[in-house]
Structures are given as C-alpha cells and as structure tokens.
C-alpha positions as CSV (number, residue, x, y, z in Angstrom):
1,X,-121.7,-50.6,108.2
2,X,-122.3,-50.6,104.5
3,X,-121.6,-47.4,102.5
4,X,-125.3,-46.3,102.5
5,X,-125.6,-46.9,106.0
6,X,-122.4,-44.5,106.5
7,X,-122.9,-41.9,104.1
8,X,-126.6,-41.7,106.0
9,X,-125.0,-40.9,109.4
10,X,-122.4,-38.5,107.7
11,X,-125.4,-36.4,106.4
12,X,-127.5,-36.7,109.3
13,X,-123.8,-36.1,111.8
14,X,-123.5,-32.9,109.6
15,X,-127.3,-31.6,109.2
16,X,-128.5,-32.4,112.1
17,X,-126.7,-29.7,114.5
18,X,-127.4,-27.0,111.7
19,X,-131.4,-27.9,112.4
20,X,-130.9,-28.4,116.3
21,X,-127.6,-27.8,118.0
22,X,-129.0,-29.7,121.0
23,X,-129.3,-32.9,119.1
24,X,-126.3,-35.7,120.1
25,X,-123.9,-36.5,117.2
26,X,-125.8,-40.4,115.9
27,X,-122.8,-41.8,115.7
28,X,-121.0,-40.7,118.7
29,X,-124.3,-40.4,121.2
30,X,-122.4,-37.0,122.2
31,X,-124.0,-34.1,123.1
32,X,-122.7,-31.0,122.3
33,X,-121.3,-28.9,124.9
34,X,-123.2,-25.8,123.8
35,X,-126.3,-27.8,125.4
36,X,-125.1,-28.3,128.5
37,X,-125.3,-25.1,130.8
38,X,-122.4,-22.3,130.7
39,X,-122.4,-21.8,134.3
40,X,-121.3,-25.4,135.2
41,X,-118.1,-25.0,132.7
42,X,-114.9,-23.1,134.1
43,X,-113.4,-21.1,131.7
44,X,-109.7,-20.9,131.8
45,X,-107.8,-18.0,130.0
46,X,-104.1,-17.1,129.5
47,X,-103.0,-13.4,129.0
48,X,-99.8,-13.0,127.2
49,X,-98.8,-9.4,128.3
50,X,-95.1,-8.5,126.5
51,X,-96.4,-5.0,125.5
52,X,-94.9,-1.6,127.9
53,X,-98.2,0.5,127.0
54,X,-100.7,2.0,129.6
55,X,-103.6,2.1,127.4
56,X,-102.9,-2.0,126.6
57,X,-102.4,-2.2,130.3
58,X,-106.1,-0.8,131.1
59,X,-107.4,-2.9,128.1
60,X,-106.1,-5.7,129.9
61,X,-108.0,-4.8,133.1
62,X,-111.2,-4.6,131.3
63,X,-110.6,-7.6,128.9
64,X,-110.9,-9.4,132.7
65,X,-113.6,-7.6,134.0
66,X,-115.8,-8.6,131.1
67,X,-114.4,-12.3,131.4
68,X,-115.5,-12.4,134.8
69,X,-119.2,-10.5,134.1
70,X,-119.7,-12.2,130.7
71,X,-118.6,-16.3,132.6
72,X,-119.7,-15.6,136.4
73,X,-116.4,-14.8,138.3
74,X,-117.0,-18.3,139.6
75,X,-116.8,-19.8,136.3
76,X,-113.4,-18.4,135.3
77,X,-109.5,-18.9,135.9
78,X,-107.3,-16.2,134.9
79,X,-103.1,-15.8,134.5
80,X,-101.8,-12.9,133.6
81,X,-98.0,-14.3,132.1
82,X,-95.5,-10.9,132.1
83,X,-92.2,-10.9,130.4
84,X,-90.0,-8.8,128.1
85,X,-91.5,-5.1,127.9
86,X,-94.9,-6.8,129.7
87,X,-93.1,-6.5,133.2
88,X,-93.5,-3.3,133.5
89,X,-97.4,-3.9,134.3
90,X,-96.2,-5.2,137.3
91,X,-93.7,-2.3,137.8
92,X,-96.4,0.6,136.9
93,X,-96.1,3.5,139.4
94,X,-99.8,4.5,137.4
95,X,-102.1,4.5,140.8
96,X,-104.9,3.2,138.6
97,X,-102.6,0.3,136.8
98,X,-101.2,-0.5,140.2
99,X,-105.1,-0.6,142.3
100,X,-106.1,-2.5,139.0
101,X,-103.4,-5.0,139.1
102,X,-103.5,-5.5,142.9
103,X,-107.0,-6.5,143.3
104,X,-106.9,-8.5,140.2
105,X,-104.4,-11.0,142.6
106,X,-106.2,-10.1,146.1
107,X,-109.9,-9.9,145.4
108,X,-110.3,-11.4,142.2
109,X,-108.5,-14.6,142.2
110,X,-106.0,-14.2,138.9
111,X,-102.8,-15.1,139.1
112,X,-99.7,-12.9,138.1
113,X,-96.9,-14.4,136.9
114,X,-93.9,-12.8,136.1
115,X,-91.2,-14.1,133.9
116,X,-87.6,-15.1,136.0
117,X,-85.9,-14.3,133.2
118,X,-87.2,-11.2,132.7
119,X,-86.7,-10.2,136.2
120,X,-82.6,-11.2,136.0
121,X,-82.1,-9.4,132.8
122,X,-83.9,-6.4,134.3
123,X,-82.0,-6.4,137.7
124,X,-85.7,-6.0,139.2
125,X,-85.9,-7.2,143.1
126,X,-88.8,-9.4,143.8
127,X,-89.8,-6.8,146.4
128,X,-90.6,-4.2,143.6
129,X,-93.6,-7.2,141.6
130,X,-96.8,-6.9,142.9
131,X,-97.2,-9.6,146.3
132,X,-99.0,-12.1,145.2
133,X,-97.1,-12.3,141.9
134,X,-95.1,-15.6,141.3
135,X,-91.9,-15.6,139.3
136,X,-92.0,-18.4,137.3
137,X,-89.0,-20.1,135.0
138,X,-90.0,-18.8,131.7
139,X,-92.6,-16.5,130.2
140,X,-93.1,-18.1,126.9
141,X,-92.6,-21.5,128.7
142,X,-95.5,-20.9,131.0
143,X,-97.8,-19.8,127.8
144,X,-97.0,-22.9,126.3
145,X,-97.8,-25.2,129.3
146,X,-100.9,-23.0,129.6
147,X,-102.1,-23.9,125.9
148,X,-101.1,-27.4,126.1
149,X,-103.6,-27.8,128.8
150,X,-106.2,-26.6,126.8
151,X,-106.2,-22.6,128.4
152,X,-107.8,-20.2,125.8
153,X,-104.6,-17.8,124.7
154,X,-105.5,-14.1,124.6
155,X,-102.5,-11.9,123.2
156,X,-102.7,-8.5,124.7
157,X,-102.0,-6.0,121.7
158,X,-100.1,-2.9,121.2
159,X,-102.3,0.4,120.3
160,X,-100.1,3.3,118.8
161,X,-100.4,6.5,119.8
162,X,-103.5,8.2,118.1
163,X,-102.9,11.9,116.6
C-alpha cells in the first residue's frame, strides 16, 4: 500500500465512525458492535463486594436490578465475589439484605460466591451463607479469573456515614 493510499484509510478508519458509527472500519470490513442489536449481546458483570456496610449492601441490590432492567434479565450474567468485610452480605440478619440476597441466587440467576478463605479465617459454617452460595478458593482469585475472561469489574464502594 503506498503511503497515500495508507494515510487515506487512517483518515477515513478515524472520521468515518465520528460521521456514522454504523459504517465498518475500510480496512478491517468490521462492523462495530454498537450496530449490532443490544439484546443479542450477554452482558457479563463481576461485583467485588469487600465492604461490611448496609447502605453499600442495598446499593448493591439495586446496581443489579438496573443491570437487569437497563440489559433484559436475559441478556445479563451476574457474580457477586464476597470476601474480607464483604462476607458479611452473606451473613446479614437485615430481613431486607437477606430477601434481597436470596432471590438474587433463586429467582434471579446471580451467582454468590463467597471467598474459602474468608470463611476459615472467620470460623463461619457453610450452613450460616446463603444456599445457593458457592465457596470458591480465593476472592481476589475469582475477580481476577472473572476479568481475564473479559467480565466488566464493578467495585462496590464504601459510603460514610452522613451527619
């Protein structure tokens, strides 16, 4: 390709979407995935929960309610990774945390997973995590598995207390 030829499909490769976002890269043939419809894609998201705060905990709950509304619940795969002071979601005596975090695993399809090493540190019985939660080898391992095959990472935050 001479070097008009290439500096042609460099301006047209990075003009081109800015006038039509539909148009396929001319030197690729790709289209972008923003053409393609939303509802075929399946959204995959990690929650990294190592917070011990209600009001993050009910963030949490509504972070994946508007996943699910904003994607199609169809469209979606959710995991909730607890460890360190994040257990204690799946410990909550809160009736609202625990109906929350129980139909999250029954009804809508996210999986729980609580960090084994968490779980021996604390001296919590399996009995006492929510029943469909799986105890998995490592918190932070399972985060980084989840990222390395491509998951979106969502860090659940910490609020302080407001006066």
């Amino acid at each position: 390709m001479t070097p008009k030829k290439l500096l042609l499909a460099f301006l047209a490769a990075i003009t081109l979407p800015l006038i039509n976002p539909a148009v396929a890269d001319p030197i690729t043939g790709a289209t972008p995935a923003s053409s393609t419809s939303s509802s075929a894609k399946v959204h995959r998201v990690v929650f990294d929960v190592s917070v011990n705060e209600a009001e993050s905990y009910k963030t949490l709950l509504r972070n994946i309610a508007n996943l699910k509304k904003a994607f199609g619940p169809e469209n979606v795969e959710i995991e909730v990774v607890a460890y360190s002071k994040g257990l204690d979601l799946f410990l909550s005596k809160d009736p609202e945390l625990v109906k929350g975090i129980n139909s999250l695993a029954t009804e809508g399809g996210v999986e729980l997973a609580a960090c084994s090493n968490t779980v021996k540190a604390r001296n919590v019985a399996v009995s006492d995590l929510p029943e469909k939660a799986k105890v998995i080898d490592s918190g932070v391992a399972e985060l980084v598995r989840r990222q390395e095959e491509g998951w979106s990472y969502i860090k659940l935050a910490s609020y302080p207390a407001q006066p």
